[in-house]
C-alpha positions as CSV (number, residue, x, y, z in Angstrom):
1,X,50.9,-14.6,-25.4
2,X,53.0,-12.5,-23.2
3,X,55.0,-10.1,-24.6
4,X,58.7,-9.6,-23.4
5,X,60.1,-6.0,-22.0
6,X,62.6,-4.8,-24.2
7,X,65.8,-5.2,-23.2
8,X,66.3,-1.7,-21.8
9,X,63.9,-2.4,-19.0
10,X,65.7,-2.2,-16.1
11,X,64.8,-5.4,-14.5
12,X,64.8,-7.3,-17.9
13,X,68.6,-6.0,-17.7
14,X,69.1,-6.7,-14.5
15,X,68.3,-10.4,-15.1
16,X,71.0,-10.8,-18.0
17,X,73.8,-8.4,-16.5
18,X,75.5,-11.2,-15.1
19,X,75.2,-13.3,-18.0
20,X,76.6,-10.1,-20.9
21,X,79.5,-9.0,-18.1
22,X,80.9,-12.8,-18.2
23,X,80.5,-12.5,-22.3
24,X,82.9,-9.4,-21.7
25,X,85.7,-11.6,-19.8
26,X,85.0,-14.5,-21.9
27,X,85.2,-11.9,-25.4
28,X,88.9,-10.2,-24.2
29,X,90.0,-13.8,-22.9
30,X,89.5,-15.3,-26.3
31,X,90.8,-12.2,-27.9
32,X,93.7,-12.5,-25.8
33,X,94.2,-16.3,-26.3
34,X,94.6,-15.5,-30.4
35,X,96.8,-13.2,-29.9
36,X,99.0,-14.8,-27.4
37,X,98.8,-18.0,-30.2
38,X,100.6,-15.7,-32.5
39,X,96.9,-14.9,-34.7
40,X,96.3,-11.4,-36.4
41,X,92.7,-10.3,-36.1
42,X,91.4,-9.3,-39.6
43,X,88.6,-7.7,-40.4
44,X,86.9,-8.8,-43.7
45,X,84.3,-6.6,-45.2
46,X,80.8,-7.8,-44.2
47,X,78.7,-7.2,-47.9
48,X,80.4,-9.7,-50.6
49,X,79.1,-10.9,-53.6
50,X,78.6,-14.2,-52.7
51,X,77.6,-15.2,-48.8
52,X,78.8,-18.8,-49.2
53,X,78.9,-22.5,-50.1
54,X,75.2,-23.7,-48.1
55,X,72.6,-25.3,-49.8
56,X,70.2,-24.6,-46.6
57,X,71.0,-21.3,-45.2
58,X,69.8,-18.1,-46.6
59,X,71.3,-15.3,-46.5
60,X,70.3,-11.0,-46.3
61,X,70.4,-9.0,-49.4
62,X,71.0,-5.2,-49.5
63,X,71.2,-3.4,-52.6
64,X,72.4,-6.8,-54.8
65,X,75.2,-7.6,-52.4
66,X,75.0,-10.2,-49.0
67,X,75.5,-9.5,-45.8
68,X,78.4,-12.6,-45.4
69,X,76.9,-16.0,-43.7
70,X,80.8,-16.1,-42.5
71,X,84.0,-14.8,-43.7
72,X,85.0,-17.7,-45.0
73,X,85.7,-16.8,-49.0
74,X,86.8,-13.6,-47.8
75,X,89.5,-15.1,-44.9
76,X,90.9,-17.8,-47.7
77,X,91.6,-14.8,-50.1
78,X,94.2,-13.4,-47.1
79,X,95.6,-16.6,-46.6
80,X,96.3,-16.7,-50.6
81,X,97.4,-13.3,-50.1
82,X,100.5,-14.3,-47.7
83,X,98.8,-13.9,-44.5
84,X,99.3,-17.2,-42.1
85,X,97.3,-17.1,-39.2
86,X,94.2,-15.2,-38.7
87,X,90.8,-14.9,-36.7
88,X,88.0,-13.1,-36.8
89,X,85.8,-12.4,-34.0
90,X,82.6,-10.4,-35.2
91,X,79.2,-10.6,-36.5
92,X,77.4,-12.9,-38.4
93,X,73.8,-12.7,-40.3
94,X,71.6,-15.8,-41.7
95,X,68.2,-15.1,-42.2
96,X,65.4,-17.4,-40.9
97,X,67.3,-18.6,-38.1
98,X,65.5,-17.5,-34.7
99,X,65.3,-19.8,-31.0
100,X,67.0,-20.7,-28.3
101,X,70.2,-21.4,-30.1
102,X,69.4,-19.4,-33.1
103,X,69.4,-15.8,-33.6
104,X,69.5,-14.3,-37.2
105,X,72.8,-11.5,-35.9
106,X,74.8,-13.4,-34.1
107,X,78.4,-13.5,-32.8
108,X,81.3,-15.8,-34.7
109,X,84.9,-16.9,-34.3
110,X,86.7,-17.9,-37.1
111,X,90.2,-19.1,-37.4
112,X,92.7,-20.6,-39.6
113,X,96.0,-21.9,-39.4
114,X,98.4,-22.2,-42.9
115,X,100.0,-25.2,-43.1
116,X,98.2,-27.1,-40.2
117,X,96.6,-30.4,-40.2
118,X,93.2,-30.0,-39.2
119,X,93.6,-31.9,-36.1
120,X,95.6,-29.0,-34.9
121,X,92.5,-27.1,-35.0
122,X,90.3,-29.4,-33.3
123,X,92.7,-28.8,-30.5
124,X,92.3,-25.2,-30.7
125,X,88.5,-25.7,-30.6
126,X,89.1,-27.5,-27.2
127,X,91.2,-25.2,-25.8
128,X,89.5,-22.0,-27.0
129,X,86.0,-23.5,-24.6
130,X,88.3,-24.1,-21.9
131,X,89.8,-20.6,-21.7
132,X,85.7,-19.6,-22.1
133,X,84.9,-21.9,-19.1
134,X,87.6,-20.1,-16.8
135,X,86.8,-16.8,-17.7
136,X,83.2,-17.4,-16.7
137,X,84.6,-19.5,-14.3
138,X,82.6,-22.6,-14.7
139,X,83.8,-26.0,-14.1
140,X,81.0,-27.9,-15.9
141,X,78.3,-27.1,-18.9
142,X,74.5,-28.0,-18.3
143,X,72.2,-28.2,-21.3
144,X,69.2,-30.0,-21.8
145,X,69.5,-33.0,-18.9
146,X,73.2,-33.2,-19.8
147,X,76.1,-31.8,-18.6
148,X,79.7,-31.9,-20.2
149,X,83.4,-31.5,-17.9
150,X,85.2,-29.0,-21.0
151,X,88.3,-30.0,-18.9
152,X,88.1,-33.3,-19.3
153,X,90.2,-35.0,-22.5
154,X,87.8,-34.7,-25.3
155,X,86.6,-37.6,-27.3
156,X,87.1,-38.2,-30.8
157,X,84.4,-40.2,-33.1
158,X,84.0,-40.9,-36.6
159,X,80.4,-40.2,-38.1
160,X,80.7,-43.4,-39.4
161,X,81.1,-45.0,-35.6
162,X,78.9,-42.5,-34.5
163,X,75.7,-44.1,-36.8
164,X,77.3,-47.6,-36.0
165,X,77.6,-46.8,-32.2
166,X,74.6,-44.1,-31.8
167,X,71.8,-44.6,-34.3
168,X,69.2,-47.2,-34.6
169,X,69.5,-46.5,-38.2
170,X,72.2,-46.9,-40.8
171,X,74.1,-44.2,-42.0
172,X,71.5,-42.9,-45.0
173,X,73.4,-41.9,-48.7
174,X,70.8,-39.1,-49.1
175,X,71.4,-36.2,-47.8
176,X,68.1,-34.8,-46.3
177,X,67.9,-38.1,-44.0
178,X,71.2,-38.1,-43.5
179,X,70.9,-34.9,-41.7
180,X,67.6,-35.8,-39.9
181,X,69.2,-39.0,-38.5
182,X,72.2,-37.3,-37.2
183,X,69.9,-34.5,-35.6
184,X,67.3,-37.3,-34.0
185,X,69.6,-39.6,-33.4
186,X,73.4,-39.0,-32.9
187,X,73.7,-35.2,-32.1
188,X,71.4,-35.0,-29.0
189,X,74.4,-37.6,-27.3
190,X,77.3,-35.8,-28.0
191,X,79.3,-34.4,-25.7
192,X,77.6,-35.8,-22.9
193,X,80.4,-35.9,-20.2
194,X,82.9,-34.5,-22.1
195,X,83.8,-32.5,-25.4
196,X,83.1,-34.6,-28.7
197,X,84.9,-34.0,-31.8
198,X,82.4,-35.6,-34.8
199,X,85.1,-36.2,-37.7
200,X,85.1,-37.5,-41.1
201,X,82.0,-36.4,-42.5
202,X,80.4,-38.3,-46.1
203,X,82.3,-35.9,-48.9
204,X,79.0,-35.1,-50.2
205,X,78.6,-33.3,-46.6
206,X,81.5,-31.0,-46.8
207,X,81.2,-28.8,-49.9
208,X,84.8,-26.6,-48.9
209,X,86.3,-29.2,-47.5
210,X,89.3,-31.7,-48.8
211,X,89.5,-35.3,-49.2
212,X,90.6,-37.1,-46.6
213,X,93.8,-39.1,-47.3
214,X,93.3,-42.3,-46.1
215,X,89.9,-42.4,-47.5
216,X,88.1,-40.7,-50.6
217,X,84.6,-41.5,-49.8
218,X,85.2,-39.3,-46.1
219,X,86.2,-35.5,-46.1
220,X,88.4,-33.5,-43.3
221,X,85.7,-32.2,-41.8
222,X,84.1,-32.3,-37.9
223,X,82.1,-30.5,-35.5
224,X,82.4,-30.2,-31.9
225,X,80.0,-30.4,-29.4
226,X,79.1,-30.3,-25.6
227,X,75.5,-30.9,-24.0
228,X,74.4,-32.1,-27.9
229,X,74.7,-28.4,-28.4
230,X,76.7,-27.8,-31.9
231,X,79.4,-25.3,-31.0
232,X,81.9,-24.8,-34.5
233,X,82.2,-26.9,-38.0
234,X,86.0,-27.1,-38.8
235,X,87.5,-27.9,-42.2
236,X,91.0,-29.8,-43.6
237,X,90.6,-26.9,-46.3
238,X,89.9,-27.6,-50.0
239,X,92.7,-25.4,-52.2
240,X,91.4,-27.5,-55.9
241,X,89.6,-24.4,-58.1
242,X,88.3,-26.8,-61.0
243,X,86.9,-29.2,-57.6
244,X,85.5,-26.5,-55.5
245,X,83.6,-25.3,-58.6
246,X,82.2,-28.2,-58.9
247,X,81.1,-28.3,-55.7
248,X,79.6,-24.9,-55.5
249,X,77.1,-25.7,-58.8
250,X,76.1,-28.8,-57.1
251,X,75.0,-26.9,-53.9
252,X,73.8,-24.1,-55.8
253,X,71.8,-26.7,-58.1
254,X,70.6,-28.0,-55.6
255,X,69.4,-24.4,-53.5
256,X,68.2,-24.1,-56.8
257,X,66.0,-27.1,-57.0
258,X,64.6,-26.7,-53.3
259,X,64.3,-23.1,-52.9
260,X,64.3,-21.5,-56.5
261,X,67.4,-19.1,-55.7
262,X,70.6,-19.4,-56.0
263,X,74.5,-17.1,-55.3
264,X,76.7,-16.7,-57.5
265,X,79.7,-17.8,-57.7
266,X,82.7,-15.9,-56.1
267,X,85.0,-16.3,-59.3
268,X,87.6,-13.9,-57.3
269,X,87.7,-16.7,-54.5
270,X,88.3,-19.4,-57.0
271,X,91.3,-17.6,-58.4
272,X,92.8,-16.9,-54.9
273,X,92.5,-20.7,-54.8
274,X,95.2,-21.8,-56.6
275,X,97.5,-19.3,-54.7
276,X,96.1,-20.5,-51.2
277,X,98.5,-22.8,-49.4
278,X,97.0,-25.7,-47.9
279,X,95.0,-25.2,-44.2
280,X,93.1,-25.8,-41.9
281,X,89.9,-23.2,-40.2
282,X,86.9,-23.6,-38.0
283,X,83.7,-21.0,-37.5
284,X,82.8,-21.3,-33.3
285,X,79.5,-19.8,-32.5
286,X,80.8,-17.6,-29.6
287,X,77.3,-17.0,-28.9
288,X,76.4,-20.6,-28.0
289,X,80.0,-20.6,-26.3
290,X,78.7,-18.4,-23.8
291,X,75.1,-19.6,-23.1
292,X,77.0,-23.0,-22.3
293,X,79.7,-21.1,-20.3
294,X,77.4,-18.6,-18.7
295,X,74.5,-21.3,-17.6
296,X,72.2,-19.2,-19.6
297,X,68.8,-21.0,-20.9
298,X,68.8,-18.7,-24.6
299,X,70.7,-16.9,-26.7
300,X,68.9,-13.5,-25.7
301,X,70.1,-13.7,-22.5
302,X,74.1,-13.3,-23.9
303,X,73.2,-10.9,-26.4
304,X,73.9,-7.2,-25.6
305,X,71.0,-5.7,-27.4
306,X,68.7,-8.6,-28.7
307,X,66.0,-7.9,-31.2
């Protein structure tokens, strides 16, 4: 097994510098993007009580507090507080996840917009990996055989048509082969050519996530993706305390029952809740934004100072 040079050797560096210089343009074009949208960048604190909603992903502890799996609880507290629309642009920590696309520190964007449908911010999504693309100035995204035009109108698929269009299997109700089937089958297609948006998830998939209104059984949730690369998870937002509590013992239960731990609950973000007015946000992995942007082949390659 060969052992890499750390990243200070001069030819190791040498061989990323043009891939972190774009990440610079691509970080202050995004940056500037927000602001010229009319966002305020906040700055949540990074050790909460509670690092999320996720059944699967596990989080760091320090001294009986998380460092935050995203700033999600913490960004839905300002928006109860009066504050309308706010990003984030910062680091990230979930432990366990290391590879290509994976590193367990990584880079996120997170948005929301009060008062917005969420199809307002699958447009954001779009546009936010189009100002990425120029300010790297690429024109097309390669990624594992497939390419993907970021300029080209992006397509829009229920998972529903997705299993009925995309998988030789039918859409499972349980929810571990639910998720394998969508990785095996449907993901490694998706945005092939162009941008897809994968909308109205099951609502047993989308644990902070509201109802859809044309149809219980589906929530306002969707992912985009280019190359079959995952690149942000957006939400309609769910603003019902006595539902999301419900839905955090479930996961929890169920984090519980597969991994024997379990977070608390964020009572404080319950309450804020029922003050939050409804919304829409999305977390983009910035890092995976500029692999795809950059042409890099792994995550190490965009990361300034990789472990």
């Amino acid at each position: 097994m060969t052992i890499p040079s750390p990243f200070w050797d001069r030819a190791r560096h040498q061989d990323r510098q043009g891939f972190l210089h774009k990440r610079a343009a691509i970080l202050r074009a995004v940056r500037e993007w927000f602001w010229a949208q009319g966002f305020v960048e906040v700055e949540p604190t990074m050790l909460t009580l509670s690092p999320g909603a996720e059944t699967h992903i596990d989080a760091f502890e320090v001294d009986g507090r998380y460092l935050h799996t995203s700033p999600e609880f913490a960004m839905k507290k300002l928006l109860a507080a009066g504050e309308k629309n706010i990003f984030f642009l910062g680091k990230t920590w979930r432990r366990g996840e290391t590879g290509p696309l994976h590193a367990p520190e990584f880079t996120m964007i997170e948005w929301y917009r009060a008062g917005a449908p969420y199809e307002a911010i699958m447009d954001d999504c779009v546009e936010v990996v189009r100002v990425a693309a120029k300010a790297a100035g690429a024109s097309v995204f390669d990624w594992a055989k497939r390419s993907c035009d970021p300029f080209t109108a992006a397509e829009r698929l229920t998972v529903h048509d997705a299993f009925e269009q995309l998988s030789p299997v039918p859409m499972p109700d349980n929810g571990d082969a639910f998720s394998a089937a969508l990785v095996q089958h449907i993901e490694p297609q998706l945005g092939d050519g162009a941008l897809t948006l994968l909308t109205e998830y099951p609502i047993r998939e989308a644990a902070l996530a509201r109802r859809s209104p044309r149809d219980a059984s589906v929530a306002e949730r969707f992912e985009l993706y280019a190359c079959g690369v995952e690149l942000a998870n957006g939400f309609g937002e769910l603003t019902d305390p006595v539902e999301q509590r419900k839905r955090l013992i479930e996961a929890m239960d169920e984090k519980q029952k597969r991994y024997g731990a379990r977070w608390p609950i964020d009572e404080d973000f319950l309450a804020a809740l029922a003050h939050m007015p409804p919304a829409s946000g999305v977390a983009l992995g910035f890092d995976r934004l500029v692999m795809l942007a950059t042409g890099a082949r792994h995550i190490n390659d965009v990361l300034w100072t990789p472990g």
